[in-house]
C-alpha positions as CSV (number, residue, x, y, z in Angstrom):
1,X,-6.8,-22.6,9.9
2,X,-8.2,-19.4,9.2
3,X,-5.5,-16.4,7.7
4,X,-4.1,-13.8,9.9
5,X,-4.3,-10.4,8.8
6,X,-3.0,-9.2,12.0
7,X,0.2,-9.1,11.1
8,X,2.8,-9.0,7.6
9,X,5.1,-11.6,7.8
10,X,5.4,-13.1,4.3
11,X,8.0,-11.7,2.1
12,X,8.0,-11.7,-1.7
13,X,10.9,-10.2,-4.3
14,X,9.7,-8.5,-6.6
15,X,11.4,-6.9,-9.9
16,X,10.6,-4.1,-10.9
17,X,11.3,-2.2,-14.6
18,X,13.9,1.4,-14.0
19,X,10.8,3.2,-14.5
20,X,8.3,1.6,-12.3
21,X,10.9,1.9,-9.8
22,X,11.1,5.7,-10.1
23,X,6.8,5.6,-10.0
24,X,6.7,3.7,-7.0
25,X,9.3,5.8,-5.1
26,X,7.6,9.0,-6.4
27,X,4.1,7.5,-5.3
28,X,5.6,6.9,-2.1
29,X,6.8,10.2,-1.3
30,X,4.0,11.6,-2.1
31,X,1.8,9.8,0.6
32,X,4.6,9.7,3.1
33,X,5.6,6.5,2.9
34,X,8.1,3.7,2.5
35,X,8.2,2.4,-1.0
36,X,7.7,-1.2,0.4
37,X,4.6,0.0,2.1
38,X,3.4,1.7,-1.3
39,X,4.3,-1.5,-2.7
40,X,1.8,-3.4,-0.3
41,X,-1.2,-1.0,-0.6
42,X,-0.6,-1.0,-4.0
43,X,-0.9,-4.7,-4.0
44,X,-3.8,-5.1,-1.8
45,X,-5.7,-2.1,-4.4
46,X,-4.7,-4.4,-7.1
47,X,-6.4,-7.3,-5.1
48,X,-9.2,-5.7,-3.0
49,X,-10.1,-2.7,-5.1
50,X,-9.7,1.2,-3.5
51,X,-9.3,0.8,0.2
52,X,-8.7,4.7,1.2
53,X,-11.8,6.6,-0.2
54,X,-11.4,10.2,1.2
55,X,-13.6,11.8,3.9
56,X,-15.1,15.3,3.7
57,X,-12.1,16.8,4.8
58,X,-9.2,15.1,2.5
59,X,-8.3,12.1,5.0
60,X,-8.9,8.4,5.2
61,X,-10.8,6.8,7.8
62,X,-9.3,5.0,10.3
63,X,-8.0,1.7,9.5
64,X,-8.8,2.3,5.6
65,X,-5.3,2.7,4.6
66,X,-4.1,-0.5,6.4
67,X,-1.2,1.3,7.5
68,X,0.6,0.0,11.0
């Protein structure tokens, strides 16, 4: 059976330190968004490498950011 990347429906706690708690919520404010969906492009940067490289004019391409 071949993984589904359609769709994010395994959960996994995760502790974090007070300060990389403050990071992550600073990291996701800056890009506008939730800290659990920083938390899972983080994670897939971690896994797959840089997944939003910039276009010429400062945004990602479609689909790079894995955002829903």
């Amino acid at each position: 059976m071949a993984a589904d990347d359609s769709k994010r429906t395994n959960c996994v706690k995760v502790c974090f330190t007070d300060r990389e708690y403050i990071d992550l919520n600073r990291a996701a404010v800056k890009h506008e968004r939730s800290k659990a969906d920083m938390a899972y492009v983080l994670v897939r940067q971690g896994l797959y490498g840089i997944l939003n490289k910039p276009d010429s004019a400062g945004t990602g391409t479609k689909g790079s950011d894995d955002a829903p």
